[in-house]
Biopython code that builds the backbone (N, CA, C, O; Angstrom):
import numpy as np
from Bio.PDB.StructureBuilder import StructureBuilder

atoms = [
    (1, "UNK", "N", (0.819, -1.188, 0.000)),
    (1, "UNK", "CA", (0.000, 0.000, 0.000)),
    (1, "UNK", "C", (0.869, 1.260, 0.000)),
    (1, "UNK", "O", (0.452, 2.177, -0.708)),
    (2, "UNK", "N", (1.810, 1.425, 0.559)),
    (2, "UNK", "CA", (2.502, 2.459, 0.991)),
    (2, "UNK", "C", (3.429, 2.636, -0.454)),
    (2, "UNK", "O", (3.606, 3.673, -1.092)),
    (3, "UNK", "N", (3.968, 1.230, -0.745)),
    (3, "UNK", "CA", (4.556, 1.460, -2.468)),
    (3, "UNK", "C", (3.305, 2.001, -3.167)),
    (3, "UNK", "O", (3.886, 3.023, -3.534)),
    (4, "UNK", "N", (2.503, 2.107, -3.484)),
    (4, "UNK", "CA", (1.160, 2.527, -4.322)),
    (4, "UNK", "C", (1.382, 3.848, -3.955)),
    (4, "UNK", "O", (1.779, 4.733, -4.713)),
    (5, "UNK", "N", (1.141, 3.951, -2.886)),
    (5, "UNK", "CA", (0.809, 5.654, -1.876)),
    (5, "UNK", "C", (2.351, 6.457, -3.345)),
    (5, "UNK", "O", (2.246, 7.005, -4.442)),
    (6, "UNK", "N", (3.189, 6.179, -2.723)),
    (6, "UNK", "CA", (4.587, 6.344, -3.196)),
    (6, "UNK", "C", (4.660, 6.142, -4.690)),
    (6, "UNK", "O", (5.427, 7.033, -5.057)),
    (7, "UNK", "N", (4.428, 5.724, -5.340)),
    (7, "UNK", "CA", (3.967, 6.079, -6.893)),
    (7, "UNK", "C", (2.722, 6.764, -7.309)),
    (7, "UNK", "O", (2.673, 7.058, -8.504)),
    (8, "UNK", "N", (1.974, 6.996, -6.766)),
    (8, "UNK", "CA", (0.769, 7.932, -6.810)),
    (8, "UNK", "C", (1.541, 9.772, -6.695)),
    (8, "UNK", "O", (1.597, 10.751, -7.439)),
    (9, "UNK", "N", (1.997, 9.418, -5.348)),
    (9, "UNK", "CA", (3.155, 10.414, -5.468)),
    (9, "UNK", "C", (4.434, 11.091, -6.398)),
    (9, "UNK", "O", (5.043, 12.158, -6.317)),
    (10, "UNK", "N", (4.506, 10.077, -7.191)),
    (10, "UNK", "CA", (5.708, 10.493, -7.619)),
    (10, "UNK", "C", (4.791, 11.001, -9.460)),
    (10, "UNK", "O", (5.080, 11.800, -10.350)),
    (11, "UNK", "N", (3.871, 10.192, -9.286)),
    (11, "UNK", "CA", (3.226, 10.603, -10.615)),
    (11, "UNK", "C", (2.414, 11.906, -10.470)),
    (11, "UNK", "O", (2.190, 12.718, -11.369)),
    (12, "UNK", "N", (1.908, 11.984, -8.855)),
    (12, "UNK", "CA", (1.420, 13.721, -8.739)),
    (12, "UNK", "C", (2.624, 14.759, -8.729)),
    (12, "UNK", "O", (2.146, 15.852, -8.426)),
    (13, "UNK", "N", (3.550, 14.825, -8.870)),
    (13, "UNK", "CA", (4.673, 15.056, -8.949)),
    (13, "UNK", "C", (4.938, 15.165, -9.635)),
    (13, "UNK", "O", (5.334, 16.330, -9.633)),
    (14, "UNK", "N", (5.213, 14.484, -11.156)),
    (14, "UNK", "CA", (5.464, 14.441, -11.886)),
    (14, "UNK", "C", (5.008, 15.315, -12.596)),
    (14, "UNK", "O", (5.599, 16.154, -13.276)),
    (15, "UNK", "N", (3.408, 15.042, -12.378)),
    (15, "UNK", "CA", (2.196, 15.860, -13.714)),
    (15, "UNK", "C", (2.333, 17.183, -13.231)),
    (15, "UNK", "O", (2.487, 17.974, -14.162)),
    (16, "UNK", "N", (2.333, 17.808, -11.903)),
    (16, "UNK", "CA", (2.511, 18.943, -11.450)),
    (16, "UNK", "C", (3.606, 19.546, -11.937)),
    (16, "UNK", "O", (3.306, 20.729, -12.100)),
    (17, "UNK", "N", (5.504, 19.220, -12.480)),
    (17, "UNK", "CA", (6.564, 19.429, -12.869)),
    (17, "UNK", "C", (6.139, 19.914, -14.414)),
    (17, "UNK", "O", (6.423, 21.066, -14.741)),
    (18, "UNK", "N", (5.371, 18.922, -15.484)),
    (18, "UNK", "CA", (4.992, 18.557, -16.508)),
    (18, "UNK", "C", (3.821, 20.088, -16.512)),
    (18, "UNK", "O", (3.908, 20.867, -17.461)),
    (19, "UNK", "N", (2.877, 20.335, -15.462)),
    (19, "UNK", "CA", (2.083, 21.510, -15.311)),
    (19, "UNK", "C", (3.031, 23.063, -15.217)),
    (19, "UNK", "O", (3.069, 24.092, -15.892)),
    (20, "UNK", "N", (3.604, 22.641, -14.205)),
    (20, "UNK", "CA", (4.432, 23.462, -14.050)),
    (20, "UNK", "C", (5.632, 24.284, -15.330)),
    (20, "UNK", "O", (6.060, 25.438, -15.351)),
    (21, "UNK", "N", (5.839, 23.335, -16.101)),
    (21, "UNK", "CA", (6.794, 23.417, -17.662)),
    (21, "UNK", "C", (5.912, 23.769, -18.610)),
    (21, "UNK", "O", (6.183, 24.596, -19.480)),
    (22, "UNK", "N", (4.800, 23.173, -18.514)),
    (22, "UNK", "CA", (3.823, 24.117, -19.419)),
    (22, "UNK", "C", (3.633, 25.417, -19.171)),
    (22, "UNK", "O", (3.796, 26.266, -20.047)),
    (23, "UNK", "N", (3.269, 25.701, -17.951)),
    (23, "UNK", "CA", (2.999, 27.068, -17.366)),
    (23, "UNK", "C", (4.347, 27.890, -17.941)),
    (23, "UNK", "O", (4.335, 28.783, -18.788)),
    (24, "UNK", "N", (5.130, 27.516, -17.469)),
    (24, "UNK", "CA", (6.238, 28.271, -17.938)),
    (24, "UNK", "C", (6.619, 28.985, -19.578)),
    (24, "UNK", "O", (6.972, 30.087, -19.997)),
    (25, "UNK", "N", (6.350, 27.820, -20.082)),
    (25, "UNK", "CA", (6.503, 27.708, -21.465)),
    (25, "UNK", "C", (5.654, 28.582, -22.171)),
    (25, "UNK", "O", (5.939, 29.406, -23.040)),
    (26, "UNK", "N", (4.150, 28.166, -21.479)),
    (26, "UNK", "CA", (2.870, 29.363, -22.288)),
    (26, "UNK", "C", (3.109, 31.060, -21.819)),
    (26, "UNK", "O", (2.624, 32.035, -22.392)),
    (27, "UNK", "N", (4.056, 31.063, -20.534)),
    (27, "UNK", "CA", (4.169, 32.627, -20.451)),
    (27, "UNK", "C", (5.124, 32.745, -21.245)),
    (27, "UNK", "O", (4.782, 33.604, -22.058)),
    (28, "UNK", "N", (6.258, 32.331, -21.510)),
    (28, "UNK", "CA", (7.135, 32.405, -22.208)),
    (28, "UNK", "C", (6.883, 32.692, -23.852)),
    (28, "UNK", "O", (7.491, 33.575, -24.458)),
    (29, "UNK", "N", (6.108, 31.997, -24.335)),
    (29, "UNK", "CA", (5.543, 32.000, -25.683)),
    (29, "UNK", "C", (5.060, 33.488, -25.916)),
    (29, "UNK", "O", (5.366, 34.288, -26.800)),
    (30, "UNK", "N", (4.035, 33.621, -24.617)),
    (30, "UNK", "CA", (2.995, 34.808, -24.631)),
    (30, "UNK", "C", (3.861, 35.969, -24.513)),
    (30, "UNK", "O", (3.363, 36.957, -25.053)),
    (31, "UNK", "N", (5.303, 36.224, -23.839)),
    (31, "UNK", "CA", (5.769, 37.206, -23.750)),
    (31, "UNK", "C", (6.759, 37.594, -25.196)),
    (31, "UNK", "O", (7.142, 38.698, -25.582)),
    (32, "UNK", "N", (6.976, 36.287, -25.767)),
    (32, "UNK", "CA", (7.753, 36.448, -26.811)),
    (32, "UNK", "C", (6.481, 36.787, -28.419)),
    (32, "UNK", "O", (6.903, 37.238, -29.484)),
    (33, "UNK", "N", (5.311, 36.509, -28.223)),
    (33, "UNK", "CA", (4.155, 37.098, -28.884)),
    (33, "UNK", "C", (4.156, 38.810, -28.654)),
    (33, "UNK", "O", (4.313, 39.742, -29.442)),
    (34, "UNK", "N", (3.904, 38.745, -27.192)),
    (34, "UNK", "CA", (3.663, 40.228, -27.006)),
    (34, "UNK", "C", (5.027, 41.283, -27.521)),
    (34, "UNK", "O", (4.831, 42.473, -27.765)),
    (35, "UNK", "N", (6.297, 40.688, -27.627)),
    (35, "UNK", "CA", (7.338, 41.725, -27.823)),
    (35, "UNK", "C", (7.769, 41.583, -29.361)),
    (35, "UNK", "O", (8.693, 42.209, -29.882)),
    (36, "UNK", "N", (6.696, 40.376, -30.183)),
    (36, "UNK", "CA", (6.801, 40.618, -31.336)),
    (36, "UNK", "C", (5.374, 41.775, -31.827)),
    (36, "UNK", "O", (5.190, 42.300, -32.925)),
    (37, "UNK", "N", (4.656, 41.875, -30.740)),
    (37, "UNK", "CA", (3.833, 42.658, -31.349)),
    (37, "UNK", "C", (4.193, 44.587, -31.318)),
    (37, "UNK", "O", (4.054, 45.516, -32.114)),
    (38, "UNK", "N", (4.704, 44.416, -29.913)),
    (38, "UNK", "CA", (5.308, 45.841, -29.940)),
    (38, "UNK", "C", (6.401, 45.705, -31.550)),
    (38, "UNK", "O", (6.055, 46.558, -32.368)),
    (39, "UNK", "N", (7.167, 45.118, -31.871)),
    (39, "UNK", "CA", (8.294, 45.249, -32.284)),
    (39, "UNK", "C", (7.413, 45.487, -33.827)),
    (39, "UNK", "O", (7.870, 46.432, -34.470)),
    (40, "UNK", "N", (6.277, 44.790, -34.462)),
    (40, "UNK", "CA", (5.304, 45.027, -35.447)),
    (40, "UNK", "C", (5.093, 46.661, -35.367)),
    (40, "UNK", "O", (5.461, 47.596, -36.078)),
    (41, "UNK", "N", (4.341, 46.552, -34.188)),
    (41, "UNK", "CA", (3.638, 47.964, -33.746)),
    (41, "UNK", "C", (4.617, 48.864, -34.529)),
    (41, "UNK", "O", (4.470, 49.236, -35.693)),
    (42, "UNK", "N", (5.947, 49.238, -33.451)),
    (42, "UNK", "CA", (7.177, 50.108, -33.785)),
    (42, "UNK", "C", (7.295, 50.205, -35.415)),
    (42, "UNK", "O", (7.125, 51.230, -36.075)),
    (43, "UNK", "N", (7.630, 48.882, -35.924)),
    (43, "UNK", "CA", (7.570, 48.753, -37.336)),
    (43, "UNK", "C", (6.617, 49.926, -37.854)),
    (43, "UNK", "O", (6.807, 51.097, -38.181)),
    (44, "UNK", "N", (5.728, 49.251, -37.797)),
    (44, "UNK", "CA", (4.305, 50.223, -38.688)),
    (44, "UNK", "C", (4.523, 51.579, -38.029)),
    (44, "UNK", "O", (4.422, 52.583, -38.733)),
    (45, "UNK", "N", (4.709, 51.650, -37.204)),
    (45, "UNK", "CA", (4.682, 53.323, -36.523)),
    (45, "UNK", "C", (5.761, 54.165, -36.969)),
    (45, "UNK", "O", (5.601, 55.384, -37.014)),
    (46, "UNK", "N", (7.229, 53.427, -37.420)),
    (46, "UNK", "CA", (8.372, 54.239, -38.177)),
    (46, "UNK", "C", (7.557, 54.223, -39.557)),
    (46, "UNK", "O", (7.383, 55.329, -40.068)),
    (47, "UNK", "N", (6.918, 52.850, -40.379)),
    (47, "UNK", "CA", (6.427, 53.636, -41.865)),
    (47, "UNK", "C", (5.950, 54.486, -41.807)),
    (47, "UNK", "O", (6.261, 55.519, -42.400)),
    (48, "UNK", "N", (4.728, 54.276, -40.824)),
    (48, "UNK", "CA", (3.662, 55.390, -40.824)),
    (48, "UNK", "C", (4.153, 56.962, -40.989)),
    (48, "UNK", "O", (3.740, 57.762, -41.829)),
    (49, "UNK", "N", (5.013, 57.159, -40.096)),
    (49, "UNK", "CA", (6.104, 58.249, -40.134)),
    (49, "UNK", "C", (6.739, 58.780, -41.070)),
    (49, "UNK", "O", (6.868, 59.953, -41.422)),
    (50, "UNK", "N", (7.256, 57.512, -41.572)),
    (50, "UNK", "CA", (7.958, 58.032, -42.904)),
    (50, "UNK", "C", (7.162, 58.083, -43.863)),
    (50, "UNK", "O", (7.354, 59.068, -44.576)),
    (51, "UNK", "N", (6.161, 57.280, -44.249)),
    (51, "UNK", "CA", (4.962, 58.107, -45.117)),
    (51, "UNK", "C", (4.438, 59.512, -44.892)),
    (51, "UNK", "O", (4.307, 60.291, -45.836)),
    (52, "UNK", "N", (4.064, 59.918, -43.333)),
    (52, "UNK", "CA", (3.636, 61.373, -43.640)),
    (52, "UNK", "C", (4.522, 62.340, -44.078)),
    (52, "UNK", "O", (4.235, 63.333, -44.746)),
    (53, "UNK", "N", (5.968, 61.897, -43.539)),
    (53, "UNK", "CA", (6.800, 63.136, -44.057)),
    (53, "UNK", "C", (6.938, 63.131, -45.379)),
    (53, "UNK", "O", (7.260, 64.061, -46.119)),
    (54, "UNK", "N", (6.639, 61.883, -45.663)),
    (54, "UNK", "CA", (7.342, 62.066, -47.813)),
    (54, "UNK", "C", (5.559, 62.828, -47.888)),
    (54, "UNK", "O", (5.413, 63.839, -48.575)),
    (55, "UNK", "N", (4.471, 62.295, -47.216)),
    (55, "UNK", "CA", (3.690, 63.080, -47.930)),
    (55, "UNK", "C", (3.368, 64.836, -47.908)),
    (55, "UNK", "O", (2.807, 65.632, -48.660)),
    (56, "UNK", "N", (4.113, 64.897, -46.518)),
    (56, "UNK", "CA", (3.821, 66.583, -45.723)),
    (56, "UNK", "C", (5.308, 66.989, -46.873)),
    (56, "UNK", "O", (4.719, 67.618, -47.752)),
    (57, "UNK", "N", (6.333, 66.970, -47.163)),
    (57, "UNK", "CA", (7.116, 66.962, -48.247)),
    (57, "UNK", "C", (6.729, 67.199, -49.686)),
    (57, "UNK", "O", (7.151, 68.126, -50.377)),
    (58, "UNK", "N", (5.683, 66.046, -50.151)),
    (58, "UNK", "CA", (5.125, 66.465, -51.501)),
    (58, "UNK", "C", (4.183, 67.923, -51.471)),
    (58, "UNK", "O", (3.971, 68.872, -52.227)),
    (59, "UNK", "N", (3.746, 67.447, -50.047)),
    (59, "UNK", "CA", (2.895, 69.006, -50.211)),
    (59, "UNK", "C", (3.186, 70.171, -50.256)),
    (59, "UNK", "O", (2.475, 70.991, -50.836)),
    (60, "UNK", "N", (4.610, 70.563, -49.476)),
    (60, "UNK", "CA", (5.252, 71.408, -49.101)),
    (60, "UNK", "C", (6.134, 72.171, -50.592)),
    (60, "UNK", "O", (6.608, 73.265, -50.901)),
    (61, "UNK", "N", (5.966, 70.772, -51.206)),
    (61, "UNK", "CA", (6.730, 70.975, -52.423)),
    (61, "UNK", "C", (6.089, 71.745, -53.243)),
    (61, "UNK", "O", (6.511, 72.811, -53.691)),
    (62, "UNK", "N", (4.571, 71.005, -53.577)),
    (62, "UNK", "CA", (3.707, 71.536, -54.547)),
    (62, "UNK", "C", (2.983, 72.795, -54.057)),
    (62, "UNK", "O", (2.417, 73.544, -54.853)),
    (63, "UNK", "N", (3.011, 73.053, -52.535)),
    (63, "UNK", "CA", (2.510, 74.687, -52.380)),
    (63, "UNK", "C", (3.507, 75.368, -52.796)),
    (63, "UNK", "O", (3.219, 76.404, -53.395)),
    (64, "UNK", "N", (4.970, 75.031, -52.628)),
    (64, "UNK", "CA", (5.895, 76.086, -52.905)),
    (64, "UNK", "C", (6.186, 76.302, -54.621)),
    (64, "UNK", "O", (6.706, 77.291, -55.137)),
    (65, "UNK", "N", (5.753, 75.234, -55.223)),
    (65, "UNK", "CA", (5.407, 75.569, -56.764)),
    (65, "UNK", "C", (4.255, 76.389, -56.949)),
    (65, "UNK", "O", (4.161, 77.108, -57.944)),
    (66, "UNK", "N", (3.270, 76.335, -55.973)),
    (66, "UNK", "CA", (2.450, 77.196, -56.633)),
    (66, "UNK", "C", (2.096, 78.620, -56.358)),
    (66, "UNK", "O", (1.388, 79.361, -57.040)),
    (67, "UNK", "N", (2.819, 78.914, -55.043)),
    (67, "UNK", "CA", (3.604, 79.905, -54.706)),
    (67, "UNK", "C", (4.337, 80.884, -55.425)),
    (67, "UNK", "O", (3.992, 82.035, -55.697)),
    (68, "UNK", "N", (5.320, 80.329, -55.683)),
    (68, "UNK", "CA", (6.149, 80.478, -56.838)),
    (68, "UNK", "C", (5.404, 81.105, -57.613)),
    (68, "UNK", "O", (5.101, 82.292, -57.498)),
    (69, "UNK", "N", (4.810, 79.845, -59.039)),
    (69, "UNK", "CA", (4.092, 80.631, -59.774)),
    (69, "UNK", "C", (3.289, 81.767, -59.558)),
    (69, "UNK", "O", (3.341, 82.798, -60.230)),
    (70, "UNK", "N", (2.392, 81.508, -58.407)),
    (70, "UNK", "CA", (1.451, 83.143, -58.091)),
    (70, "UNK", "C", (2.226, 84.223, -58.112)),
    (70, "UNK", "O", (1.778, 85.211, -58.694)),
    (71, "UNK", "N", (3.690, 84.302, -57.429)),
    (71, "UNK", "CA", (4.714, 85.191, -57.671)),
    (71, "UNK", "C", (4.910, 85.963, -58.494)),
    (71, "UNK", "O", (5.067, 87.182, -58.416)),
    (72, "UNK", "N", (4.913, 85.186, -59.466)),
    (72, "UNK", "CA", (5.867, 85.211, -60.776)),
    (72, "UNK", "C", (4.293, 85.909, -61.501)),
    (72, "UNK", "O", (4.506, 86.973, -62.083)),
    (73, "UNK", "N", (3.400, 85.630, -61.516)),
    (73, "UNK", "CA", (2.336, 85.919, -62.001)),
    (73, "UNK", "C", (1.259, 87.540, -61.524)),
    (73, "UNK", "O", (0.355, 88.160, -62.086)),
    (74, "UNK", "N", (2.019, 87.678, -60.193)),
    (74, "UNK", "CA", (1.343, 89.049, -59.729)),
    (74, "UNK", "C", (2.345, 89.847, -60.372)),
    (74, "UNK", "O", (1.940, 90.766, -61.084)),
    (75, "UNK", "N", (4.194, 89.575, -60.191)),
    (75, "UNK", "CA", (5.504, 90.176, -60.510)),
    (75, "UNK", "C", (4.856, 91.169, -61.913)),
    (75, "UNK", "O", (4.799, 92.398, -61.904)),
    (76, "UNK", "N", (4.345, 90.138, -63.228)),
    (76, "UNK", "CA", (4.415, 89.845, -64.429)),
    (76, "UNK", "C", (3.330, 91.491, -64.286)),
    (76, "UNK", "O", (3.446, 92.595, -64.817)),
    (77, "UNK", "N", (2.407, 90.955, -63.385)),
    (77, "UNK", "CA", (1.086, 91.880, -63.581)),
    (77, "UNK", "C", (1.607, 92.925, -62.933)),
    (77, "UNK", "O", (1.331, 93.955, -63.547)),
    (78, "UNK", "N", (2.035, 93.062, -62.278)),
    (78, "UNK", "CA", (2.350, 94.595, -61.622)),
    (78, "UNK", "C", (3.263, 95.263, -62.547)),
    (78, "UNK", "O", (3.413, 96.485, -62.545)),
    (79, "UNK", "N", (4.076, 94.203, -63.598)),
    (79, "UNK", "CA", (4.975, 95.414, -64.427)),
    (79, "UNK", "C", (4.163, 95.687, -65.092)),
    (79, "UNK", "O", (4.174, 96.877, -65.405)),
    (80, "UNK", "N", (2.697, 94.587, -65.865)),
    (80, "UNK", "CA", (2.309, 95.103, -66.966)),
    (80, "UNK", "C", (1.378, 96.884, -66.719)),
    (80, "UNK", "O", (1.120, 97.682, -67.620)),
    (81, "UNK", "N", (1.012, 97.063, -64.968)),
    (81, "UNK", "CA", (0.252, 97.803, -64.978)),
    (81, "UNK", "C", (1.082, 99.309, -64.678)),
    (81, "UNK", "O", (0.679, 100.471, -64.620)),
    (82, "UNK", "N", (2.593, 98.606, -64.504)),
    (82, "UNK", "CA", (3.747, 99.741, -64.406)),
    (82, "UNK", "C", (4.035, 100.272, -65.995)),
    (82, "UNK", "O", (4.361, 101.358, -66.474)),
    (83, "UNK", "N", (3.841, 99.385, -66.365)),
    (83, "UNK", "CA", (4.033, 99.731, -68.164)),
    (83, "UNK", "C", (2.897, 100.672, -68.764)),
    (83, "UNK", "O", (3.070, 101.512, -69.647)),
    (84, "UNK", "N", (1.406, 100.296, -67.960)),
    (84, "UNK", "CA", (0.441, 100.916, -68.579)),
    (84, "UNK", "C", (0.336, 102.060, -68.181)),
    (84, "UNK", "O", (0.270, 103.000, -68.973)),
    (85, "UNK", "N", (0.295, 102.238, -66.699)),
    (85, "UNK", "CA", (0.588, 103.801, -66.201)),
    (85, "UNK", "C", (1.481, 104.825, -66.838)),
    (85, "UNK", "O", (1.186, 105.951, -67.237)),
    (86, "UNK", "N", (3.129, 103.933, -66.854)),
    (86, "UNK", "CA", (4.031, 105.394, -67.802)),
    (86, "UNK", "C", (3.637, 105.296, -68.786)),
    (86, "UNK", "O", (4.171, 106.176, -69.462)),
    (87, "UNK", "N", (2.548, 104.372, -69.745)),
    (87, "UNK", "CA", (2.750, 104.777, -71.388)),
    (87, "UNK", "C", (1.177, 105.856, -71.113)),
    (87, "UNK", "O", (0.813, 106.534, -72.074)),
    (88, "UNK", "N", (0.465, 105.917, -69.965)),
    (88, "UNK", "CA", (-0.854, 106.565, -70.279)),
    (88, "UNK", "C", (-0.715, 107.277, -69.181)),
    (88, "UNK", "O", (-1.877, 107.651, -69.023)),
    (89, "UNK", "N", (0.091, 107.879, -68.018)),
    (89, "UNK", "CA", (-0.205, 108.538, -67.126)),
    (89, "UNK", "C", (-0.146, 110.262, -67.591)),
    (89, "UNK", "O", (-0.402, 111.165, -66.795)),
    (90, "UNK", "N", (0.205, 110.459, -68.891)),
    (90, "UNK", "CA", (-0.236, 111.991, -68.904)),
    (90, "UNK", "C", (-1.817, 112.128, -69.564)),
    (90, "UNK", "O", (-2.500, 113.139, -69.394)),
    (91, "UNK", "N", (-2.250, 111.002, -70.299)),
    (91, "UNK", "CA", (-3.830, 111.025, -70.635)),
    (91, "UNK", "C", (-4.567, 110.868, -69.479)),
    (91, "UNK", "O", (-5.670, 111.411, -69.542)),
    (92, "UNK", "N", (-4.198, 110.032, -67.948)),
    (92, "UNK", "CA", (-4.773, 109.802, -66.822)),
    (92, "UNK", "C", (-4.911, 110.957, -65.820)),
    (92, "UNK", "O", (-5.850, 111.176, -65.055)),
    (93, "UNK", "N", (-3.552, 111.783, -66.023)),
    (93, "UNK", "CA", (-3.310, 113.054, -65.328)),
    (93, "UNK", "C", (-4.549, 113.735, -65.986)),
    (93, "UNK", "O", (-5.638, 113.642, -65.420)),
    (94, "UNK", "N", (-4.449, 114.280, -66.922)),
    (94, "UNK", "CA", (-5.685, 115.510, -68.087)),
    (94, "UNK", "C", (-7.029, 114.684, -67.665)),
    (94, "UNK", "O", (-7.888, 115.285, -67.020)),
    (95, "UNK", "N", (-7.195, 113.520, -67.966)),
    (95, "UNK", "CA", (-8.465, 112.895, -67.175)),
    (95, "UNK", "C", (-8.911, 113.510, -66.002)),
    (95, "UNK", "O", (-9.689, 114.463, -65.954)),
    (96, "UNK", "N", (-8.327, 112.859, -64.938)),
    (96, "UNK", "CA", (-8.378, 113.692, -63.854)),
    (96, "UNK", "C", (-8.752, 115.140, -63.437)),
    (96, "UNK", "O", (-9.756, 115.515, -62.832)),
    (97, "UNK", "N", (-7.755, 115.830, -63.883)),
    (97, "UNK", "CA", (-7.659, 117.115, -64.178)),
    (97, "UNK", "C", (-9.117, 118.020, -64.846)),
    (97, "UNK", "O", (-9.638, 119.056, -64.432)),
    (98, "UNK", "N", (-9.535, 117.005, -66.201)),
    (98, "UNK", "CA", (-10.486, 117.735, -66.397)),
    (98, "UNK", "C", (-11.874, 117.539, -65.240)),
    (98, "UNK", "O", (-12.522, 118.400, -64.645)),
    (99, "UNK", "N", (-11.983, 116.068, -65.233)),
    (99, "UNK", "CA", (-13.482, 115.622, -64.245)),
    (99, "UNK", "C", (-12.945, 116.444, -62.951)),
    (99, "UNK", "O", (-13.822, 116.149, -62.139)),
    (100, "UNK", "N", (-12.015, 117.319, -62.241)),
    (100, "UNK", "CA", (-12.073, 118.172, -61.235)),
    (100, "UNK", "C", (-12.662, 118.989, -61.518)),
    (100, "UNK", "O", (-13.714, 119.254, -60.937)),
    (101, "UNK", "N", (-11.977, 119.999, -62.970)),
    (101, "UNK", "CA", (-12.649, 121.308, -63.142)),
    (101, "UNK", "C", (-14.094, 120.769, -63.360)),
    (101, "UNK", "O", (-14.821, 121.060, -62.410)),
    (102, "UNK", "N", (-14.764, 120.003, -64.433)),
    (102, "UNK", "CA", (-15.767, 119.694, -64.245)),
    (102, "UNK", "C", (-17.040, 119.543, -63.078)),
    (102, "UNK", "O", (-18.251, 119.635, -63.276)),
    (103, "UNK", "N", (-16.310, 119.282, -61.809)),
    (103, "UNK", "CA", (-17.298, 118.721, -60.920)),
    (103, "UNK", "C", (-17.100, 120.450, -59.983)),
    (103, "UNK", "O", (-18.029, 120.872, -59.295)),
    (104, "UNK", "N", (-15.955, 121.133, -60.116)),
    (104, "UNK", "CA", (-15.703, 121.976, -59.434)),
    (104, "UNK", "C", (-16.823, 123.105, -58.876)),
    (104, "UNK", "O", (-17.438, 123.719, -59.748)),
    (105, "UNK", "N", (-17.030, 123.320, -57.881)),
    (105, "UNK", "CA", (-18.176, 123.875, -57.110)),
    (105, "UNK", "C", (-18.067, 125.699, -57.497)),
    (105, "UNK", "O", (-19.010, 126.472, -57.327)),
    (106, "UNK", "N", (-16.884, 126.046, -57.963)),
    (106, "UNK", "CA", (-16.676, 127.336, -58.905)),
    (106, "UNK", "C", (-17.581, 127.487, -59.696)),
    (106, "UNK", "O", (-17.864, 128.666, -59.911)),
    (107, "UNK", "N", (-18.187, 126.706, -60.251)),
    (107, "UNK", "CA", (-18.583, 126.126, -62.128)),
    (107, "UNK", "C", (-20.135, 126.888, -61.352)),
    (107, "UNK", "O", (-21.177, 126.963, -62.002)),
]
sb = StructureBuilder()
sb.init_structure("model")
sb.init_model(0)
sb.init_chain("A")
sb.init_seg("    ")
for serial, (resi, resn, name, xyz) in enumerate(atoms, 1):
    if name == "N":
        sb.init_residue(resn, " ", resi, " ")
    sb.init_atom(name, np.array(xyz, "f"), 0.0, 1.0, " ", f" {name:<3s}", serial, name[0])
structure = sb.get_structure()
């Protein structure tokens, strides 16, 4: 009886060691899951990153082209209206000039 007792024992023992190595093993697994998931995470979180900057980049790019152009396009217009003034500012002056005397409270 006592040999029985004594292998009953050694097999609760056993399965508990065998419980025990599992236990171990499934945290083990689970922690090496979880630090592949941060390590995913991180992953995607540097693309992610580096996608917005190439995209905050394209944008930065294409406002400053169009920038630019508006520039270049008011530049263009302000000479053309510098051009129009000296070729007409003595017909604009006499314009002037006359609709004063005209409106003039003398009259």
């Amino acid at each position: 009886m006592n040999e029985i007792i004594t292998k009953l024992d050694e097999i609760e023992q056993k399965a508990e060691a065998i419980l025990t190595k599992a236990q171990e093993r499934r945290e083990k697994i689970f922690s090496q899951i979880e630090d592949a998931k941060r390590e995913i995470d991180a992953k995607y979180e540097r693309m992610e990153q580096a996608a917005m900057a190439l995209y905050f980049e394209e944008l930065r790019s294409k406002n400053d082209a169009k920038r630019k152009e508006k520039e270049e396009k008011s530049k263009e217009e302000i000479e053309e209206l510098a051009r129009f003034f000296e070729e007409r500012k003595e017909a604009l002056a006499e314009e002037i000039f006359f609709r004063i005397i005209e409106r003039s409270p003398e009259e």
